[in-house]
C-alpha positions as CSV (number, residue, x, y, z in Angstrom):
1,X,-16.8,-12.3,67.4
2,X,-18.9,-14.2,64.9
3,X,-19.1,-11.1,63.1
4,X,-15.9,-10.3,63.1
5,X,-15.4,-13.4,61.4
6,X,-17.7,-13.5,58.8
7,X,-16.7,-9.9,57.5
8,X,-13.2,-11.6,57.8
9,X,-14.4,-14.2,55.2
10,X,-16.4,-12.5,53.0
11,X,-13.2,-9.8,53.1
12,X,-11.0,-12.6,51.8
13,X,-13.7,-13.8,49.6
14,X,-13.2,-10.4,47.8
15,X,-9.6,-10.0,47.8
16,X,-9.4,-13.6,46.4
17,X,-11.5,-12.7,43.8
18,X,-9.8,-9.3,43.1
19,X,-6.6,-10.9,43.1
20,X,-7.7,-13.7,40.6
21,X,-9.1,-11.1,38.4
22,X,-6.0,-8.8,38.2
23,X,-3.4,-11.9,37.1
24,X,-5.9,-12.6,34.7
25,X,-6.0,-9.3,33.0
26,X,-2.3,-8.5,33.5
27,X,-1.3,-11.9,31.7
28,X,-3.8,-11.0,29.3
29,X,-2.5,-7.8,28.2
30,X,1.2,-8.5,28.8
31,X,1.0,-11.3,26.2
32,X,1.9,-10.2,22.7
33,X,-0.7,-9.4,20.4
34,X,-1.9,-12.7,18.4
35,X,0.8,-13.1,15.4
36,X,-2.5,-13.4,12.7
37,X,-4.5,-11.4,12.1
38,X,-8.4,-12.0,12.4
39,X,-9.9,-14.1,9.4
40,X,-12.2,-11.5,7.1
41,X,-13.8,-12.8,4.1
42,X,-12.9,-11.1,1.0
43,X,-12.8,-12.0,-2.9
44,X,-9.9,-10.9,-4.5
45,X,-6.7,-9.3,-3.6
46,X,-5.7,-5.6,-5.7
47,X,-2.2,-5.6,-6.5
48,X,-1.8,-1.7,-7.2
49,X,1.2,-0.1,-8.1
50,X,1.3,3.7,-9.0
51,X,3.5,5.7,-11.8
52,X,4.7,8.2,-9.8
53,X,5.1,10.8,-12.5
54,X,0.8,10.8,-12.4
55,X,0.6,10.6,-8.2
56,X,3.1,14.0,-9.1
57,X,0.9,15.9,-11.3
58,X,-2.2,16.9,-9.1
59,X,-0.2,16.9,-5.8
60,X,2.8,18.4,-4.3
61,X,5.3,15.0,-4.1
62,X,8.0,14.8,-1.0
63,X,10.6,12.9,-3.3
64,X,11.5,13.7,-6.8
65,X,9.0,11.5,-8.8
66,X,11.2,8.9,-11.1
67,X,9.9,7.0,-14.4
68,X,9.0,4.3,-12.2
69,X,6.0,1.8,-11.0
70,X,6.1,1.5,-7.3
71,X,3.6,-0.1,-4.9
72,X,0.5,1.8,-3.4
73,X,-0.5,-1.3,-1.6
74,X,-2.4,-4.8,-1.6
75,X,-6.0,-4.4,-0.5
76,X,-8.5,-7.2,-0.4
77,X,-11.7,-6.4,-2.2
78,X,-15.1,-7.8,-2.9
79,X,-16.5,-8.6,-6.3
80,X,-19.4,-5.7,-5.9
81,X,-16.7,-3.4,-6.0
82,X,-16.0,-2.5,-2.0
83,X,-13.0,-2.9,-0.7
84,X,-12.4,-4.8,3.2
85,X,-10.8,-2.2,5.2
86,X,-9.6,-1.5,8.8
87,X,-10.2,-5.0,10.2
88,X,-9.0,-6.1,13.9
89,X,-5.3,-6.9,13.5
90,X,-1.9,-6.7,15.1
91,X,-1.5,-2.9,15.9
92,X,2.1,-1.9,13.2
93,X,5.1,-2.9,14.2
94,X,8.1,-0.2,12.7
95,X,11.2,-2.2,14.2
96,X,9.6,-5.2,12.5
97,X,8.9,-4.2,9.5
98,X,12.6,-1.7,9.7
99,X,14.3,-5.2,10.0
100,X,12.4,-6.6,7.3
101,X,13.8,-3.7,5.0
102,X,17.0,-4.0,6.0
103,X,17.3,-8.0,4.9
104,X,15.8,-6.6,1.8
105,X,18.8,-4.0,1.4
106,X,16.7,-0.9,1.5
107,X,14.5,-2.0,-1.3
108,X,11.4,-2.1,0.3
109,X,11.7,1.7,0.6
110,X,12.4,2.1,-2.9
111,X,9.6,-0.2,-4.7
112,X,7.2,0.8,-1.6
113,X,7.9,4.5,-1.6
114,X,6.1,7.0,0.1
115,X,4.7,10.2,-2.3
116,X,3.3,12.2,-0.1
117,X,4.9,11.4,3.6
118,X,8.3,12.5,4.5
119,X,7.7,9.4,6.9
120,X,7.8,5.9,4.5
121,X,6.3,4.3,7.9
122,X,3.5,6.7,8.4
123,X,2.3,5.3,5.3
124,X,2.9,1.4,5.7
125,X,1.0,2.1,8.9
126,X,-1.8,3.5,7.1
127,X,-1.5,0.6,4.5
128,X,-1.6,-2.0,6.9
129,X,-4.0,-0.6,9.3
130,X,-7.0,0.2,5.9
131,X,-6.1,-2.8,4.0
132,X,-3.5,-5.4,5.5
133,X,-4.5,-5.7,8.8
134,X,-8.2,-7.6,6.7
135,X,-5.7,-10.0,4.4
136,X,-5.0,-12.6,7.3
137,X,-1.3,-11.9,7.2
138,X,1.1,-11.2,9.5
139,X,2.5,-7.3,8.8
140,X,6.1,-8.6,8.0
141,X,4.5,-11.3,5.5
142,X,2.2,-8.5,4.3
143,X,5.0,-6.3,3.0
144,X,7.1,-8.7,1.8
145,X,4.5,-10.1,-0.2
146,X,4.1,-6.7,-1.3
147,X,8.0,-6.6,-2.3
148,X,7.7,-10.2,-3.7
149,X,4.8,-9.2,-6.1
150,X,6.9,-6.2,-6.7
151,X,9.6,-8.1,-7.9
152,X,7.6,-10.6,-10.0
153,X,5.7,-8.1,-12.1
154,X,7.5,-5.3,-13.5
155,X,4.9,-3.1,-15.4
156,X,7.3,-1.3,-17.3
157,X,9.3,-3.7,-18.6
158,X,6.1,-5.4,-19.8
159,X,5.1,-1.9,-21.4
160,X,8.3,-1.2,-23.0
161,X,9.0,-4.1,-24.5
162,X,5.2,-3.9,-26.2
163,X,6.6,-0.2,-27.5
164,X,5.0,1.4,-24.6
165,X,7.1,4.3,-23.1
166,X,6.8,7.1,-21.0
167,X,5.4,10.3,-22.8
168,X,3.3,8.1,-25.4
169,X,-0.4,7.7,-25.7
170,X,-1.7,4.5,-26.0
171,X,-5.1,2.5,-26.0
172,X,-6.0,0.8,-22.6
173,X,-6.6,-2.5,-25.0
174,X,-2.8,-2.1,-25.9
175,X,-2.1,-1.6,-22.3
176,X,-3.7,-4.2,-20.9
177,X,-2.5,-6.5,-23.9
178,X,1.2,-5.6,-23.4
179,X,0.9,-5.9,-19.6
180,X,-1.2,-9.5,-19.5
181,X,1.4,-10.7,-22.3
182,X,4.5,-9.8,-19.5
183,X,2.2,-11.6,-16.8
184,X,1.6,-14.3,-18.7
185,X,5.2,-14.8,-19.2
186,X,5.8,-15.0,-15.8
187,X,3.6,-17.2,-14.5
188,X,4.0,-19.7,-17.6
189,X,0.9,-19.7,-19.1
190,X,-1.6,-17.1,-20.8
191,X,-3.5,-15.6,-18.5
192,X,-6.7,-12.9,-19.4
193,X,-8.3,-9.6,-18.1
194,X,-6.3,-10.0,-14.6
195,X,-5.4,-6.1,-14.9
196,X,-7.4,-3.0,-15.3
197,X,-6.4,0.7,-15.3
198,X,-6.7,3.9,-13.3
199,X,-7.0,7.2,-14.9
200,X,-7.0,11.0,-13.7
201,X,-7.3,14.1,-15.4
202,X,-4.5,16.4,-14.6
203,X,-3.8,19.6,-16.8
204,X,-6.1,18.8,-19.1
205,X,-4.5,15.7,-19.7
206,X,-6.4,12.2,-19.0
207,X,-3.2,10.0,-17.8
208,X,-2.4,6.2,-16.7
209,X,-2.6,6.4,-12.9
210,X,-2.5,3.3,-11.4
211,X,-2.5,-0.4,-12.4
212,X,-4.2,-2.9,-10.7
213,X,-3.2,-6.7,-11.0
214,X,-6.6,-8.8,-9.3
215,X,-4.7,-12.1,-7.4
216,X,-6.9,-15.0,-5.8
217,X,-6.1,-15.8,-2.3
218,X,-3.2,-17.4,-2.6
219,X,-1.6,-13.8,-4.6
220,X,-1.9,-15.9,-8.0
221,X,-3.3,-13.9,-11.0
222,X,-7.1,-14.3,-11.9
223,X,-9.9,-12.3,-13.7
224,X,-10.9,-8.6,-12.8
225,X,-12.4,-5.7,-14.8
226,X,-11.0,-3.5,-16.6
227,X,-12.2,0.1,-16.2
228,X,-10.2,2.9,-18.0
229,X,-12.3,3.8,-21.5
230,X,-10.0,5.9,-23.0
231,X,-6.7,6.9,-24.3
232,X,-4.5,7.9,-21.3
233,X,-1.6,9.4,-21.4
234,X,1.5,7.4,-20.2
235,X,3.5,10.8,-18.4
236,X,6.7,11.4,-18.9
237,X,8.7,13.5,-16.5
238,X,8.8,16.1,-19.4
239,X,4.7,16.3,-18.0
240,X,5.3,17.5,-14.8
241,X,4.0,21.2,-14.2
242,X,7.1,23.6,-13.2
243,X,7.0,25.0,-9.3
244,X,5.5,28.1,-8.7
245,X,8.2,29.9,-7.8
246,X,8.8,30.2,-3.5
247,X,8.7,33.4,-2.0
248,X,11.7,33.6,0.9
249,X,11.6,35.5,3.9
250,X,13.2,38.2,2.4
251,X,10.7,38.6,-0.1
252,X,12.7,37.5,-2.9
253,X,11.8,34.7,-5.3
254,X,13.2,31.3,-4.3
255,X,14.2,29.3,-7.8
256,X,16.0,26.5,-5.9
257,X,13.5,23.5,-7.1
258,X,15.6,21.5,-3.9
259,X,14.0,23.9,-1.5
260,X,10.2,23.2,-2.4
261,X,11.1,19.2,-1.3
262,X,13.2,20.9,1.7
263,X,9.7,22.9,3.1
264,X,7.5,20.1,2.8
């Protein structure tokens, strides 16, 4: 009888234990994940935004490139040049950040646009799983200070009114001149080498790529390098190589430009 007993304890010993172990993990995992994201040390923020005409030229687009600067993302960097990726953050969110774009009318598709994913949220994901997810932000305040940066600094109007347009080739001094003159104008007071340039070589052309605005931690401009070193191209859409022409299943030629964006 004694024995009986005493397995009878040590049986509810165990189940007591069990039992205190399983609400604990259940509530654990049933909570949402923690709105911020894990504190990582960084130095600088990257502000990049692409010309899509030059993310166009080398590969195959899934939208019809305009004359337009739009966002490749906002990464956090260190000074030695690395970049702080794929930290432990909220896991993305698509109905959050879908509601975020539509208060934003839509626009956060157009100035965040996807070139190479028929999905735009295949690519946020990869944007805020590399690079967001380390910034300390919450995904929706992530891409709408994205937007917001978006909407602050617009490249091209910088670069046109300094006589800058698409299809010229300019000197990354007059660049970087015209853009830091437009930045300065916006923040209300002059500000210095806050922007440097990315170039490719594409046809056998060397053209402006990407530019990249350096922001401290609170997304306010400050000093960065510079690093194209010679005269890019600014592309036009007049730049853009023509299709090869698309075989169909019949074995005729395809010459429907529509269809090439269709396939992909």
């Amino acid at each position: 009888m004694k024995v009986i007993n005493l397995v009878a304890v040590v049986l509810f010993i165990l189940l007591s234990s069990f039992s205190s172990w399983l609400i604990y993990n259940v509530s654990e995992f049933s909570q949402p994940f923690p709105m911020q994201a894990i504190p990582v040390r960084f130095d600088y923020l990257a502000f990049v935004q692409n010309w899509q005409i030059s993310g166009c030229l080398n590969k195959t687009c899934v939208i019809t490139p305009g004359e337009n600067f739009t966002i490749h993302g906002l990464w956090p960097e260190l000074k030695n040049g690395s970049s702080v990726i794929f930290c432990k953050a909220e896991p993305f969110d698509k109905q959050n950040i879908s509601d975020l774009d539509l208060k934003l009318k839509g626009e956060l598709k157009i100035l965040w646009a996807s070139l190479y994913k028929k999905d735009v949220y295949k690519f946020w994901k990869h944007e805020w799983e590399k690079h967001g997810g380390c910034t300390g932000l919450r995904q929706d305040e992530y891409f709408r200070a994205g937007y917001d940066l978006r909407k602050t600094y617009d490249f091209l109007d910088y670069l046109e009114k300094n006589g800058i347009r698409p299809g010229d080739h300019a000197s990354v001094d007059n660049i970087t001149k015209a853009l830091e003159a437009g930045i300065s104008d916006a923040v209300g007071k002059k500000v210095e080498n806050i922007v440097h340039t990315k170039c490719i070589n594409a046809g056998g052309k060397h053209v402006l790529y990407e530019i990249v605005l350096c922001l401290d931690k609170n997304r306010t401009p400050k000093e960065c390098p510079t690093r194209c070193r010679r005269r890019p191209l600014f592309p036009a859409k007049s730049d853009l190589p023509s299709p090869p022409p698309l075989p169909s299943i019949a074995g005729t030629v395809a010459t429907d430009n529509s269809s090439l964006l269709q396939a992909y």
